[in-house]
C-alpha positions as CSV (number, residue, x, y, z in Angstrom):
1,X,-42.2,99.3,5.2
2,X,-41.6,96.4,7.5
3,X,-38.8,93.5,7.3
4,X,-40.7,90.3,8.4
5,X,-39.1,86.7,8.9
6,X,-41.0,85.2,6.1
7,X,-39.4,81.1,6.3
8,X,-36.6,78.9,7.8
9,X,-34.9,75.9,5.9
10,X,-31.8,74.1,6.9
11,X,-29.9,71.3,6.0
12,X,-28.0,68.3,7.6
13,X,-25.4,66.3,6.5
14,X,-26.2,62.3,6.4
15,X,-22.9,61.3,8.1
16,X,-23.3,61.3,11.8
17,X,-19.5,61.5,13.6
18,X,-19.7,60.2,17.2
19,X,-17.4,61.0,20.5
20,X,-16.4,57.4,19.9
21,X,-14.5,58.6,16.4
22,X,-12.4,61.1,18.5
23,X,-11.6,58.2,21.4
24,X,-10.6,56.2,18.8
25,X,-7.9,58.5,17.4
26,X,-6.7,60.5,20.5
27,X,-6.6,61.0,24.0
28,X,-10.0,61.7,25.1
29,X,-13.4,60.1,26.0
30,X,-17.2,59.9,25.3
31,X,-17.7,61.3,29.2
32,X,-15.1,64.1,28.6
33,X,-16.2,65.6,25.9
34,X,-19.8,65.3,27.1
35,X,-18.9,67.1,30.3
36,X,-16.5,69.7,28.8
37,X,-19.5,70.5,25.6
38,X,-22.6,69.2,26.0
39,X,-21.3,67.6,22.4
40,X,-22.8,63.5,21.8
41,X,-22.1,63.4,18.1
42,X,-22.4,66.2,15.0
43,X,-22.9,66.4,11.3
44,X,-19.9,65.6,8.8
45,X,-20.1,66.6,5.1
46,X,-18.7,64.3,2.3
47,X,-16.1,65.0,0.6
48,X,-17.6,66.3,-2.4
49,X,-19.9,68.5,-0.7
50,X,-19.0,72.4,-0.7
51,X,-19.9,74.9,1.7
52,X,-22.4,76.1,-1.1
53,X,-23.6,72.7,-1.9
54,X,-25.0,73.1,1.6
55,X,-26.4,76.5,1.6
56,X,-27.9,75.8,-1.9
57,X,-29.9,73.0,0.1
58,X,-30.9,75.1,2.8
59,X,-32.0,78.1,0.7
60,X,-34.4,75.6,-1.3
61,X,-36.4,74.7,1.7
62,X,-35.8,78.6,2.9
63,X,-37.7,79.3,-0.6
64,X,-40.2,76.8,-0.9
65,X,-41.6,77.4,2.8
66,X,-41.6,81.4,1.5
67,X,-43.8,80.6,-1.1
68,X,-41.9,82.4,-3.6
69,X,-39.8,81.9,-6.7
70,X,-36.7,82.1,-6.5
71,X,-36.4,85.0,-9.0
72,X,-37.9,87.3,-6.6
73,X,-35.1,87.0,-4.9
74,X,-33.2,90.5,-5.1
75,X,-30.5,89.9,-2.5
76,X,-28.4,87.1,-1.4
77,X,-26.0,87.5,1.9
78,X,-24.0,84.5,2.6
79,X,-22.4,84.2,6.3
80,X,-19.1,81.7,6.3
81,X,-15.9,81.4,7.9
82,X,-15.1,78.1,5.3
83,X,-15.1,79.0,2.0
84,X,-15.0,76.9,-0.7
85,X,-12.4,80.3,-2.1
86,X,-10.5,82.3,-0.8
87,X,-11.4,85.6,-1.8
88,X,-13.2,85.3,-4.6
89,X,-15.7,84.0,-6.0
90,X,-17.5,84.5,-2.9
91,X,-20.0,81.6,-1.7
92,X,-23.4,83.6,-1.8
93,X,-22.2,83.8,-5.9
94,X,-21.6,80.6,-5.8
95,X,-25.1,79.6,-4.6
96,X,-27.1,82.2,-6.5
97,X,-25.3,80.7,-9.7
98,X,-26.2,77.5,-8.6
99,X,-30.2,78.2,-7.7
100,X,-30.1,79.8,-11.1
101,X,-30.7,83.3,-9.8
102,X,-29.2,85.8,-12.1
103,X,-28.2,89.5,-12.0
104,X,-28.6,89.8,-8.0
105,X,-27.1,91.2,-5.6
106,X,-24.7,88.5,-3.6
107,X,-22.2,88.7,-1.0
108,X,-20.4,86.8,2.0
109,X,-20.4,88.8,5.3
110,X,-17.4,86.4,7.2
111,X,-18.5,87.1,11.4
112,X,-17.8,84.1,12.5
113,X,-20.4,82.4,14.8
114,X,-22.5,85.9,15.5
115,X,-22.7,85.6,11.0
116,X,-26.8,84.8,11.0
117,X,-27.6,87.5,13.2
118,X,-25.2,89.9,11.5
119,X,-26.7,88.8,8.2
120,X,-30.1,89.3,9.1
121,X,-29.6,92.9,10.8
122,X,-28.3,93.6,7.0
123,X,-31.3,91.9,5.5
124,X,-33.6,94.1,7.8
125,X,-32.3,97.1,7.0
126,X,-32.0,96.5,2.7
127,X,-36.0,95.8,3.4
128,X,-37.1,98.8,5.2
129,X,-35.0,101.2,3.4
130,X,-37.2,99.8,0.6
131,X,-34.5,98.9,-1.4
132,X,-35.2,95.3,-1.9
133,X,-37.9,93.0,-1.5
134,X,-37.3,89.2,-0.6
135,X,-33.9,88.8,0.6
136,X,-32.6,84.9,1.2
137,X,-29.7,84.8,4.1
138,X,-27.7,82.0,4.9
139,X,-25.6,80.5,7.1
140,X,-23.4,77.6,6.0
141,X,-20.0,76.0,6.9
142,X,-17.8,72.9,5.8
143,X,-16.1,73.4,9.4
144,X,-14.7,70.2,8.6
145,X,-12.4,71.3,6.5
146,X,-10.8,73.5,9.0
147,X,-9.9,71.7,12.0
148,X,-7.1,70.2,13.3
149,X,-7.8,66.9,14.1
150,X,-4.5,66.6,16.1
151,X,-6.1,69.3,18.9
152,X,-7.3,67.5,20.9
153,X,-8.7,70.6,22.4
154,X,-10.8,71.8,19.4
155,X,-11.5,69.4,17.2
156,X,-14.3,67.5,18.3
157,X,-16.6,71.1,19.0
158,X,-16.9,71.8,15.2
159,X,-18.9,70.4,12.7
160,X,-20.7,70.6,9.1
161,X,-24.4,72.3,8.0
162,X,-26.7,75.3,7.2
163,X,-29.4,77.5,7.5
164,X,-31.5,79.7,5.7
165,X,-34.0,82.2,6.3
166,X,-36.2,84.6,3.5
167,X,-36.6,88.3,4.9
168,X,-39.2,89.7,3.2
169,X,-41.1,93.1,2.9
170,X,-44.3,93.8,4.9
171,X,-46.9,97.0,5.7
172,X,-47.5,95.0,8.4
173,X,-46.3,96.1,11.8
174,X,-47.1,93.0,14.0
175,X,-45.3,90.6,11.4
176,X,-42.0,92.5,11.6
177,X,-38.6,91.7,13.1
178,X,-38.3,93.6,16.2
179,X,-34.6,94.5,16.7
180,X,-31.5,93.3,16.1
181,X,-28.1,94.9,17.5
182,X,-24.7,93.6,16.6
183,X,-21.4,94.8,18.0
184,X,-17.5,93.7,17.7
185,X,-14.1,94.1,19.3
186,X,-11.1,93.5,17.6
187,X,-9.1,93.6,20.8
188,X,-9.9,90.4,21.5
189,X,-9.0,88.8,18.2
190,X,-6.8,86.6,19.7
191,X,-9.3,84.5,21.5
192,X,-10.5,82.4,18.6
193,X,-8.8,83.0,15.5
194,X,-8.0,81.3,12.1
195,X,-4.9,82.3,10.9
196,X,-4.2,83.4,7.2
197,X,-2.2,83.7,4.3
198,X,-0.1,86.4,5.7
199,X,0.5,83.8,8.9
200,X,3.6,81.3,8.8
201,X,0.8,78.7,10.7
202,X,-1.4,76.4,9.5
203,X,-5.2,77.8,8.4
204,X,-6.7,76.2,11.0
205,X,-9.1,77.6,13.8
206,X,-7.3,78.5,16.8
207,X,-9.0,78.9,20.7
208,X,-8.0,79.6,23.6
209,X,-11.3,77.8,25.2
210,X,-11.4,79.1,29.0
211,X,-11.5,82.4,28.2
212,X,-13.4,82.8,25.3
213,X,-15.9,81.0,27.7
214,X,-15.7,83.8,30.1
215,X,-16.2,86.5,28.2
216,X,-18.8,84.6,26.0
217,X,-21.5,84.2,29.0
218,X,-20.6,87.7,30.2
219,X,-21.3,89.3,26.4
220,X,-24.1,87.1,25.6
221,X,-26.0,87.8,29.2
222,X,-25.2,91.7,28.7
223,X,-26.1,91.8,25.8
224,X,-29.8,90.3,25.8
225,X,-30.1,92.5,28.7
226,X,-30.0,95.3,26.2
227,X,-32.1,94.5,23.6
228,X,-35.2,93.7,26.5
229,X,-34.5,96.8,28.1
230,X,-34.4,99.0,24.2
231,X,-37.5,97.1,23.3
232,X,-39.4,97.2,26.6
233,X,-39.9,93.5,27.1
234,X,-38.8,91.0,29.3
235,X,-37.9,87.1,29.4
236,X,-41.8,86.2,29.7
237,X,-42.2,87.7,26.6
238,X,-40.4,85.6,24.5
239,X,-41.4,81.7,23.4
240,X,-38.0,81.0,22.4
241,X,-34.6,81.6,23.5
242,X,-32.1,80.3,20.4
243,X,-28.6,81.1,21.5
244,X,-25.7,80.2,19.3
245,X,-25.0,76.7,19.7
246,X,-21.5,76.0,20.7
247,X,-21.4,74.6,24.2
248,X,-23.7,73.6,26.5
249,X,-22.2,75.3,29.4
250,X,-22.6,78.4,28.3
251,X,-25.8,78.1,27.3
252,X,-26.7,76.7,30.7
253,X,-24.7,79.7,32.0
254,X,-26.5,82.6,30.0
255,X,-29.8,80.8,30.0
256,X,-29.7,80.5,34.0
257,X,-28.2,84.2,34.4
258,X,-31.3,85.3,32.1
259,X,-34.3,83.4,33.8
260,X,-35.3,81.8,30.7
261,X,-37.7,78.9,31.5
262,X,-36.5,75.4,30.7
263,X,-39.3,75.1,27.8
264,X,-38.0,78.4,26.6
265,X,-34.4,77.3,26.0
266,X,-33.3,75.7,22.5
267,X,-30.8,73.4,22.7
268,X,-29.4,71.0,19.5
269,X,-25.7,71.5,20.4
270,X,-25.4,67.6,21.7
271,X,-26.7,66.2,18.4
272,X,-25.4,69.0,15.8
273,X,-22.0,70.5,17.4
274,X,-20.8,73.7,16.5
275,X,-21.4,74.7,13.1
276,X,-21.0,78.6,13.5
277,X,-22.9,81.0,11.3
278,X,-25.5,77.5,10.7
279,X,-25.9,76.9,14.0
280,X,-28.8,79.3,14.7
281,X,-30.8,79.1,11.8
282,X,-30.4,75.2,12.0
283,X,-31.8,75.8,15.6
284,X,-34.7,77.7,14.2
285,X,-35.8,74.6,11.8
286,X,-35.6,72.9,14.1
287,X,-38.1,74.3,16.9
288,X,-40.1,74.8,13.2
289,X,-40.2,71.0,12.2
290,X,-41.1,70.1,15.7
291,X,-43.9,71.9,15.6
292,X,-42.6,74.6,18.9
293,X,-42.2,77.3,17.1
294,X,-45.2,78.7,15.0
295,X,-46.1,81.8,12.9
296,X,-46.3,84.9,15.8
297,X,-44.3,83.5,18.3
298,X,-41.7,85.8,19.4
299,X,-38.0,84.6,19.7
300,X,-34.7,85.9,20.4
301,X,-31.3,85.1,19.0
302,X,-28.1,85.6,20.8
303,X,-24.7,85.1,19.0
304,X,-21.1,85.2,19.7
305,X,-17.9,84.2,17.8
306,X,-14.6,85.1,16.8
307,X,-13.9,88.4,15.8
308,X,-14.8,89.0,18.4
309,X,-18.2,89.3,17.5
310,X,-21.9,89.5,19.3
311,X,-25.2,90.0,18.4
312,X,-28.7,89.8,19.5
313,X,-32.4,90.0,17.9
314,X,-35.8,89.7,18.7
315,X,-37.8,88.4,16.0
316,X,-41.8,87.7,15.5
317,X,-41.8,84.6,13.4
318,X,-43.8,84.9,10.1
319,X,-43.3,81.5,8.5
């Protein structure tokens, strides 16, 4: 038994926030921010919108497009860093409540921005141990409601949305994911970090942006290099490269250092921002709803996020 990547779905927030909000409210500029991200504008929930309201949206389209109902869903993993609770309930309860799917399996995974790729290496591997079926992953954040606006430094990289994907059971070998490999190293927790309860600072996300650049393009270049070389394959082999989306610099920087082919490259980072464990499945849908990414083409994820956290897979699409 094979896992196969059976259908993408996403969903957007209405409110578009500009670089001009930020110049209006601090020290900084439309040409700064451009320069320093990549970032023109991103996607702002209102205020009555939860972090499951979102995934709920995402998972409908993730479901329709599977051409399933949703009570042949047997597993629900949730990636988020912005929980509506802390704790408990988690958010994939939440949305399985919500979607009306009862006596499931549900759980949040919380790996920051690498949480899609994590979630879908669990996915995988509930399929081909043949323990479930049709498994719906997801990828939402209300990152919105955990930034400091006053940092001047962070604030305008983050922003609101979700993704979902359906990873379903196949015999067939040509329709199946081909790898995925995730890794972490708490050593460098201090890089990009939101701190908690047991933390006399506020809960909001904390970065120290130079080097987490650094050792972002070095980790993400490595560690495509990896997965080719297990797999046997090479850049010319894949039709899309869909990085994590959080600046554009390092996506120039890994892309470049890679070989990738301009048409290869995905890029919605200027137009959606940073939305962490969304960010590439909303990527995905996107290259879907354009019409550049169709059912066989071959594509490769490549995450990286606090935790620190990385991940890479190599995925035949099925939708």
């Amino acid at each position: 038994m094979y896992a196969t990547f059976a259908s993408i779905g996403a969903y957007i927030p209405e409110t578009i926030r500009t670089n001009k909000w930020f110049e209006d409210r601090m020290d900084t500029t439309d040409e700064w921010i451009t320069k320093r991200t990549g970032i023109k504008e991103r996607r702002i929930a209102n205020d009555s919108q939860t972090t499951s309201d979102l995934g709920v949206q995402a998972a409908k389209v993730a479901i329709e497009r599977a051409n399933i109902d949703s009570s042949e869903i047997d597993l629900i993993v949730c990636a988020t860093i912005s929980p509506e609770h802390f704790c408990m309930p988690s958010t994939a309860c939440l949305i399985a409540e919500k979607l009306n799917i009862k006596d499931t399996m549900a759980f949040d995974i919380s790996a920051a921005c690498t949480g899609f790729v994590y979630a879908l290496s669990i996915a995988k591997s509930f399929v081909e141990s043949g323990a479930k079926k049709n498994v719906l992953i997801i990828g939402t954040e209300k990152l919105s409601s955990i930034v400091d606006y006053t940092d001047r430094t962070t604030c305008m990289l983050f922003a609101d949305g979700a993704g979902a994907a359906i990873i379903s059971a196949t015999e067939n070998k040509d329709e199946a994911i081909v790898d995925v490999q995730c890794s972490a190293d708490g050593g460098l927790q201090d890089l990009l970090l939101t701190p908690g309860v047991q933390s006399d600072q506020p809960s909001f996300m904390q970065m120290k942006g130079n080097e987490t650049f650094k050792v972002a393009v070095r980790t993400l270049t490595s560690d495509v290099k990896k997965i080719l070389e297990k797999n046997n394959m090479n850049t010319q082999d894949i039709d899309l490269f869909i990085p994590h989306q959080a600046n554009y610099r390092i996506i120039k920087a890994v892309g470049d250092a890679l070989g990738f082919e301009e048409q290869q490259k995905v890029l919605t980072v200027d137009k959606y921002g940073n939305t962490s464990s969304a960010s590439i499945p909303m990527a995905i849908n996107e290259c879907y709803e354009q019409g550049r990414l169709k059912k066989g083409d071959t594509i490769l994820l490549d995450a990286f996020g606090g935790g620190l956290t990385w991940g890479s897979a190599i995925v035949k699409f099925n939708g």
